[in-house]
py3Dmol code that shows the C-alpha trace and the ligand (Angstrom):
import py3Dmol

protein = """\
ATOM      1  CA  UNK A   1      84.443 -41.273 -18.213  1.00  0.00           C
ATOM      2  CA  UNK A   2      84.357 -41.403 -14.373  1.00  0.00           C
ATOM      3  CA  UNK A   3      80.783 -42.781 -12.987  1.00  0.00           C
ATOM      4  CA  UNK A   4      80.870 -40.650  -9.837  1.00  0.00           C
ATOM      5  CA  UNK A   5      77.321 -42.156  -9.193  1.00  0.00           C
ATOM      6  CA  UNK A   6      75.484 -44.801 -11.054  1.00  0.00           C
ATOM      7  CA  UNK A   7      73.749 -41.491 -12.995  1.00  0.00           C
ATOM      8  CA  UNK A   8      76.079 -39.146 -12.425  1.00  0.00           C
ATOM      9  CA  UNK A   9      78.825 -39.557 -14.636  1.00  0.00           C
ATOM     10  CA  UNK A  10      82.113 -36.981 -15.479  1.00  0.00           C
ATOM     11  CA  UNK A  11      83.524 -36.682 -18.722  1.00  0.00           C
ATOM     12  CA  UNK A  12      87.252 -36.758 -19.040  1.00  0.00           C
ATOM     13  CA  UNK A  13      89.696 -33.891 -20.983  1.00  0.00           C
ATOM     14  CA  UNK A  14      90.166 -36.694 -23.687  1.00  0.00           C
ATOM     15  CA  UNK A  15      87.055 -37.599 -23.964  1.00  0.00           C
ATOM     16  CA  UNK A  16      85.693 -34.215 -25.232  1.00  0.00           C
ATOM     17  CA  UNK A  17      89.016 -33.586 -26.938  1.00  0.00           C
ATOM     18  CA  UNK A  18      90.421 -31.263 -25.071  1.00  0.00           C
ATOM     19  CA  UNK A  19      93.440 -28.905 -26.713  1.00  0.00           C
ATOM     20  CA  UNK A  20      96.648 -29.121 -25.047  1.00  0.00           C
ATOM     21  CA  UNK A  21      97.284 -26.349 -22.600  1.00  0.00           C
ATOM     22  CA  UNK A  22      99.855 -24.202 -22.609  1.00  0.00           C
ATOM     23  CA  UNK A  23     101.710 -25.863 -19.810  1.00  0.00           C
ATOM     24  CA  UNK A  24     104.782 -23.098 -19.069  1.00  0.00           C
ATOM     25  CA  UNK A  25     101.993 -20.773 -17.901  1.00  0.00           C
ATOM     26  CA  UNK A  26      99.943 -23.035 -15.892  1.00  0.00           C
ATOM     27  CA  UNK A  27     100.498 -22.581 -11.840  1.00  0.00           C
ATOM     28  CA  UNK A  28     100.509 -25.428  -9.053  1.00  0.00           C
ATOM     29  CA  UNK A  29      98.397 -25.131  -5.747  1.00  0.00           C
ATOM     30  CA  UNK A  30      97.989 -28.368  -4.769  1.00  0.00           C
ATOM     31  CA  UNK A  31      95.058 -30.335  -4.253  1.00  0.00           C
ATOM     32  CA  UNK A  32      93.872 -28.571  -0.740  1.00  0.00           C
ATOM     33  CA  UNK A  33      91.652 -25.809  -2.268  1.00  0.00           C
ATOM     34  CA  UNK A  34      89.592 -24.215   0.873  1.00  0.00           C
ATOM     35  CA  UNK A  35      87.346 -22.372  -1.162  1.00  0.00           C
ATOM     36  CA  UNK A  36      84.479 -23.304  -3.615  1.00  0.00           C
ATOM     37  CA  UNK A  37      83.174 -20.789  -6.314  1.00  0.00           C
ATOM     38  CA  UNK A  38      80.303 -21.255  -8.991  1.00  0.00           C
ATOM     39  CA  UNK A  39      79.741 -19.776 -12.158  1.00  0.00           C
ATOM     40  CA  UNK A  40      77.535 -19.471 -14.844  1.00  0.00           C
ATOM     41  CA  UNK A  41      78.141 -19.641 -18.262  1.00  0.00           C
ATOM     42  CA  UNK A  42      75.756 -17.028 -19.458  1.00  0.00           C
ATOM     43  CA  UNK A  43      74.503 -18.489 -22.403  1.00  0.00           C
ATOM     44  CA  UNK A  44      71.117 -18.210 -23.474  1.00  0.00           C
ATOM     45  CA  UNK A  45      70.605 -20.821 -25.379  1.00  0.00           C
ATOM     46  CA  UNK A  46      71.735 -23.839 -23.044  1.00  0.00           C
ATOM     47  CA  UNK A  47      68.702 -26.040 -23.667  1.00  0.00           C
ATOM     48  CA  UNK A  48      70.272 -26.451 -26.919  1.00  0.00           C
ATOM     49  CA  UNK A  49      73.397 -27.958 -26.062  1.00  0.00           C
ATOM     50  CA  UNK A  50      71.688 -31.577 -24.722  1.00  0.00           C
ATOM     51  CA  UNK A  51      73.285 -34.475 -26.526  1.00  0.00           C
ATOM     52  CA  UNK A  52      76.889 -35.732 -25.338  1.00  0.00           C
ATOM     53  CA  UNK A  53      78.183 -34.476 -28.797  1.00  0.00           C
ATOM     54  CA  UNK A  54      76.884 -31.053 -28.688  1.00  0.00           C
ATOM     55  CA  UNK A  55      78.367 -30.923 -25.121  1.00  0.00           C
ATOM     56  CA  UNK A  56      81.820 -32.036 -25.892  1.00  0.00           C
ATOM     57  CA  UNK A  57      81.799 -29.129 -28.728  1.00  0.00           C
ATOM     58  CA  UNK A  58      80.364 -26.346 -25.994  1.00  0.00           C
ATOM     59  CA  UNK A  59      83.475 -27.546 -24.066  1.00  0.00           C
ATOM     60  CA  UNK A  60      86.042 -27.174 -26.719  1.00  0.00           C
ATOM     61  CA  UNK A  61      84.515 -24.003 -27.158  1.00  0.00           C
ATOM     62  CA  UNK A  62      84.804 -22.901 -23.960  1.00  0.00           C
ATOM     63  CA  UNK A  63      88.348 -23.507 -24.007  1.00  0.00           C
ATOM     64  CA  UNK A  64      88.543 -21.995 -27.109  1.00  0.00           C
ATOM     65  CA  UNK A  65      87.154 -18.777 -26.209  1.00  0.00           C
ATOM     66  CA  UNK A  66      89.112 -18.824 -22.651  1.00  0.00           C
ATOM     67  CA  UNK A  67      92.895 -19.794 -24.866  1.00  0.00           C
ATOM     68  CA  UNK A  68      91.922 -17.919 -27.909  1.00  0.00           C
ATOM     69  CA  UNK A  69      90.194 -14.862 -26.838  1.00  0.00           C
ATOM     70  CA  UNK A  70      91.138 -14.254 -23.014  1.00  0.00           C
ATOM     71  CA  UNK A  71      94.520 -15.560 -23.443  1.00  0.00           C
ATOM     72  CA  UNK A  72      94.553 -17.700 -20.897  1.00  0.00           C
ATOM     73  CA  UNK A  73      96.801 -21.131 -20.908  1.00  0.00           C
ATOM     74  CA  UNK A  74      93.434 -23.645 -20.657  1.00  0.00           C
ATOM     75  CA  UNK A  75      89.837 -24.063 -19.916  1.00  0.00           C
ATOM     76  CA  UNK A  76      89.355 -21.325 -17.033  1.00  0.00           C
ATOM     77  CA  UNK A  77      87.619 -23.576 -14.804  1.00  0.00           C
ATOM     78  CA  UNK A  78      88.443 -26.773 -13.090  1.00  0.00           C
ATOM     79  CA  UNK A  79      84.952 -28.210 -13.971  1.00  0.00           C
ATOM     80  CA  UNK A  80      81.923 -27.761 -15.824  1.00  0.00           C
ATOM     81  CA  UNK A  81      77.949 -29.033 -15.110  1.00  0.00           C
ATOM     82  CA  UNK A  82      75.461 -29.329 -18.143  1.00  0.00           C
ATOM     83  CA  UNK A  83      71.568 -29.453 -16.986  1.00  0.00           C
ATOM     84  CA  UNK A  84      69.966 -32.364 -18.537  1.00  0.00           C
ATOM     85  CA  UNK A  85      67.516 -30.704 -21.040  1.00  0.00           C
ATOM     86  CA  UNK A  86      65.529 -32.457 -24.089  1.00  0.00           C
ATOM     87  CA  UNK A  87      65.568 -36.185 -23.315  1.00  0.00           C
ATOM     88  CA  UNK A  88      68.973 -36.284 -21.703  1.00  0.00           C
ATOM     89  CA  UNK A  89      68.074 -37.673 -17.835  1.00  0.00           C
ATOM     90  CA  UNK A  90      71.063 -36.755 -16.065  1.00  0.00           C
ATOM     91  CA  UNK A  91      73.315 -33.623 -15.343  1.00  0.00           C
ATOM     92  CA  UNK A  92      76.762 -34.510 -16.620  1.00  0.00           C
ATOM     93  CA  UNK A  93      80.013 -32.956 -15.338  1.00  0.00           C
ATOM     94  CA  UNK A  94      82.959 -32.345 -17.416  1.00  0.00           C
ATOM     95  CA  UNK A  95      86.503 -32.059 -16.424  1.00  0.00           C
ATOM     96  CA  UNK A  96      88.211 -28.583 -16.914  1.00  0.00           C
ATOM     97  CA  UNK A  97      91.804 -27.501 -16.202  1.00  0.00           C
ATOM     98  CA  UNK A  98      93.445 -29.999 -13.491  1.00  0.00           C
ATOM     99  CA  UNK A  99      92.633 -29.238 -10.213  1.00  0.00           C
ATOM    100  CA  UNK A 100      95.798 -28.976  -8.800  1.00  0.00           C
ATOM    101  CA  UNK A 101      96.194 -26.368 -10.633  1.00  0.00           C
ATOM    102  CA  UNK A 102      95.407 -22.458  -9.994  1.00  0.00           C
ATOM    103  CA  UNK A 103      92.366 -21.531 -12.054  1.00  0.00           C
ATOM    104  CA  UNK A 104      90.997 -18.886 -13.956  1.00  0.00           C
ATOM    105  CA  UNK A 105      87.656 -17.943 -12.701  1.00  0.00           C
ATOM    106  CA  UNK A 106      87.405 -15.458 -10.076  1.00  0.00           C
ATOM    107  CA  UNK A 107      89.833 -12.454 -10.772  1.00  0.00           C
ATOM    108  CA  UNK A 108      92.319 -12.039  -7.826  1.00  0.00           C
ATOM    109  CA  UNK A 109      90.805 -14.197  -6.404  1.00  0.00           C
ATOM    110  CA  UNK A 110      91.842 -17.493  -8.137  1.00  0.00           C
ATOM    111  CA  UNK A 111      95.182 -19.365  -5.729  1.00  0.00           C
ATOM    112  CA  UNK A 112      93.297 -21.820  -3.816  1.00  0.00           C
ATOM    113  CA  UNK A 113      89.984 -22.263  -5.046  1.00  0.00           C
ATOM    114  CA  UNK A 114      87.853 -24.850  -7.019  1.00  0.00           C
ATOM    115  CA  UNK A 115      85.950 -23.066  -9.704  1.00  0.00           C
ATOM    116  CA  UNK A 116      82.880 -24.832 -11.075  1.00  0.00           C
ATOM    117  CA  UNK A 117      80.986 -23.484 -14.042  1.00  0.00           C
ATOM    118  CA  UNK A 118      77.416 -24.728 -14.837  1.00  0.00           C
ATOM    119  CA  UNK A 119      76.226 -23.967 -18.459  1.00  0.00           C
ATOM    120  CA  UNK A 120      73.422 -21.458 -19.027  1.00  0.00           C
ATOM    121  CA  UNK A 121      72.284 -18.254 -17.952  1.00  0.00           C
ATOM    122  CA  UNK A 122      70.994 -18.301 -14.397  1.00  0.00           C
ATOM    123  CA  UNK A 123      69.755 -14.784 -13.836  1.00  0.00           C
ATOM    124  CA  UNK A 124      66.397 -17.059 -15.662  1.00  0.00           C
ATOM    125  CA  UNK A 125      67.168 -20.614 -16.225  1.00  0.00           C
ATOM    126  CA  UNK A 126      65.829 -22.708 -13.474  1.00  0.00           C
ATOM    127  CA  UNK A 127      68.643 -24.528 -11.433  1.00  0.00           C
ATOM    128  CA  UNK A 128      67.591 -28.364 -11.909  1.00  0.00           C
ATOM    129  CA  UNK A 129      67.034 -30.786  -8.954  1.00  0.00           C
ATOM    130  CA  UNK A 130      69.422 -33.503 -10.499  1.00  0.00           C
ATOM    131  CA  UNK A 131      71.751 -30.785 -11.790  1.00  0.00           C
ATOM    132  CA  UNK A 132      72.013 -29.485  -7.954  1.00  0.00           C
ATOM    133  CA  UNK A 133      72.328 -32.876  -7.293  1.00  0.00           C
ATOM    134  CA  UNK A 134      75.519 -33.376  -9.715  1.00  0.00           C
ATOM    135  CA  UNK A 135      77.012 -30.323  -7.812  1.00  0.00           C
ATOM    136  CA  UNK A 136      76.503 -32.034  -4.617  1.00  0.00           C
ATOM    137  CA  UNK A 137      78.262 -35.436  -5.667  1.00  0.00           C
ATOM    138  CA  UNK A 138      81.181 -33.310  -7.347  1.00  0.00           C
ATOM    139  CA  UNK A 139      82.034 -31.205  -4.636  1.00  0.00           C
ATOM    140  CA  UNK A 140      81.408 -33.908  -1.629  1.00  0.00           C
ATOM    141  CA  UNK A 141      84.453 -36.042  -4.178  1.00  0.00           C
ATOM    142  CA  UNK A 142      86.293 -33.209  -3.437  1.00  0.00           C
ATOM    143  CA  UNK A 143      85.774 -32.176  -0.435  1.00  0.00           C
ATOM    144  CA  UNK A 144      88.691 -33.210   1.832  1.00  0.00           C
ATOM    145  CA  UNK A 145      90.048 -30.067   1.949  1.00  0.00           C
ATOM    146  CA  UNK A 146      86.908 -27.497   0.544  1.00  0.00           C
ATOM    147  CA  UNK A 147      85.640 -25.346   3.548  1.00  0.00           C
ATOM    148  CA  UNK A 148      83.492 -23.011   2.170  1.00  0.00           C
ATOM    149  CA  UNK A 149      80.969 -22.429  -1.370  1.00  0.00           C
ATOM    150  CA  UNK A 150      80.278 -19.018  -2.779  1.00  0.00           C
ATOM    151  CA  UNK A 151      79.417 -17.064  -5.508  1.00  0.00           C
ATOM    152  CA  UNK A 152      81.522 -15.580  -8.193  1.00  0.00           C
ATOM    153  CA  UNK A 153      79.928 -12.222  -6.881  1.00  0.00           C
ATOM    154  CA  UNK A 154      81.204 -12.897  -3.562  1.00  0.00           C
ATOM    155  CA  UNK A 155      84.815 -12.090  -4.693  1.00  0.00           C
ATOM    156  CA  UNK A 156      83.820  -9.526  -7.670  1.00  0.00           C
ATOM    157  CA  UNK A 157      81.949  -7.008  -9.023  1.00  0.00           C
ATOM    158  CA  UNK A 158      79.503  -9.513 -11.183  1.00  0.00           C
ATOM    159  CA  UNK A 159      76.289 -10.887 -11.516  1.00  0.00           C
ATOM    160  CA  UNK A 160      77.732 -14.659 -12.164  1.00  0.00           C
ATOM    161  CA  UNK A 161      76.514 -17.277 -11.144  1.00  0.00           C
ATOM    162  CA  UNK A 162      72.960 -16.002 -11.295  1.00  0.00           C
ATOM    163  CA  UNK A 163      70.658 -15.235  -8.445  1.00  0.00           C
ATOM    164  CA  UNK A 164      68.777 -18.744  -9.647  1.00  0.00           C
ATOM    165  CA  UNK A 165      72.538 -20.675  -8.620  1.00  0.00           C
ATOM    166  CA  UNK A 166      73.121 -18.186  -5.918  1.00  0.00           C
ATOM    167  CA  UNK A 167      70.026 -18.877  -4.101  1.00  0.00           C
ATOM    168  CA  UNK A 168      71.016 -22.708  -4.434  1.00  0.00           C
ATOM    169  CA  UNK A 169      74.507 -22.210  -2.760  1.00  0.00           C
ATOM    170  CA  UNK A 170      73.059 -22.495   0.748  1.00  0.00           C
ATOM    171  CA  UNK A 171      71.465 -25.534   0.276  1.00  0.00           C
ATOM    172  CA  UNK A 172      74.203 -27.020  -2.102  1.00  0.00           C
ATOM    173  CA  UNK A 173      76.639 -26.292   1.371  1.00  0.00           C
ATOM    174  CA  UNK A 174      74.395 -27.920   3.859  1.00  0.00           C
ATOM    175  CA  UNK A 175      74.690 -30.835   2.022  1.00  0.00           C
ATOM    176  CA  UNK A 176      78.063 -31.391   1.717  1.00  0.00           C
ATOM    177  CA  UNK A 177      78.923 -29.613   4.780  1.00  0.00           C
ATOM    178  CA  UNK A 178      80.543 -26.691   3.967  1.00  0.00           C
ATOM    179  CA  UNK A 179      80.123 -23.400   4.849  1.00  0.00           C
ATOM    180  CA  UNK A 180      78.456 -20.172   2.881  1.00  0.00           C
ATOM    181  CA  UNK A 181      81.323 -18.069   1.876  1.00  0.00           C
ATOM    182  CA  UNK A 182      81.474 -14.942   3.270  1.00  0.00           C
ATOM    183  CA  UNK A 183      83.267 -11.981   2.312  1.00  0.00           C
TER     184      UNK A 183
END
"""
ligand_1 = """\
1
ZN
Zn 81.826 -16.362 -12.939
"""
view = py3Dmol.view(width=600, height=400)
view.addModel(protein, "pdb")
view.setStyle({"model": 0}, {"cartoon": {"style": "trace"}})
view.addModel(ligand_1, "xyz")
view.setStyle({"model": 1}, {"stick": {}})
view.zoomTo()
view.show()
């Protein structure tokens, strides 16, 4: 575990025990990703998932569904943000596939980009203050290189990452001085 911030705190591959990936089919791009995207989850049920157990298990399932199902070599994205429901204070951030490494997020749309995945479904979950907050810290960490922050509807046909995360994205930018991607 990585404390990013004295709350804000990201969860390593280990510790959520995170399957190996399948490394022959995993491509290099560096570390100088220009481009942001976020992405919901689109589960409906994410209040549910609030204790550090139950959120190490949505990860392996996450990468279970994206290995298992979609066929894909690891965890689609490069990292994921959990709100803090129940009695849980903070928004944690968990660490997906590496982030040199091309991801799989945003279909043709995926060589140079940092693809960040909040949990829930934002077409009607409210986008926390301290989980906007986590997305702020995470990207600013990474920002050396990041120009711009969008939308996985900016780059296809989708309704991801929720018009409750998409109306977020201008403000998340301004913050970390980036700019609004545009098509
Ligand atoms: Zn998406």
């Amino acid at each position: 575990m990585i404390e990013l911030t004295p709350n804000i705190h990201m969860f390593l591959r280990d510790d959520w025990g995170a399957r190996r990936p399948d490394f022959n089919r995993l491509e290099k791009q560096g570390w100088d990703a220009h481009e942001a995207f976020l992405h919901h989850s689109d589960d409906s049920n994410a209040e549910a998932i609030n204790h550090l157990e139950e959120q190490f298990a949505k990860m392996r399932s996450i990468q279970d569904f994206h290995m298992d199902v979609r066929g894909w070599a690891d965890i689609g994205y490069h990292f994921v943000v959990m709100q803090p429901y129940g009695d849980i204070p903070y928004a944690r951030i968990f660490q997906g596939r590496g982030r040199n490494l091309v991801p799989a997020a945003q279909q043709d749309h995926n060589t140079g980009t940092l693809a960040v995945c909040v949990v829930g479904d934002f077409r009607t979950d409210h986008l926390m203050d301290n989980t906007r907050y986590a997305l702020e810290v995470l990207l600013d960490r990474y920002n050396d290189a990041l120009r711009t922050l969008g939308g996985h509807g900016d780059v296809f046909p989708t309704e991801c990452p929720g018009s409750n995360i998409r109306s977020a994205i201008p403000t998340i930018a301004g913050a970390v001085n980036l700019a609004v991607y545009k098509r």
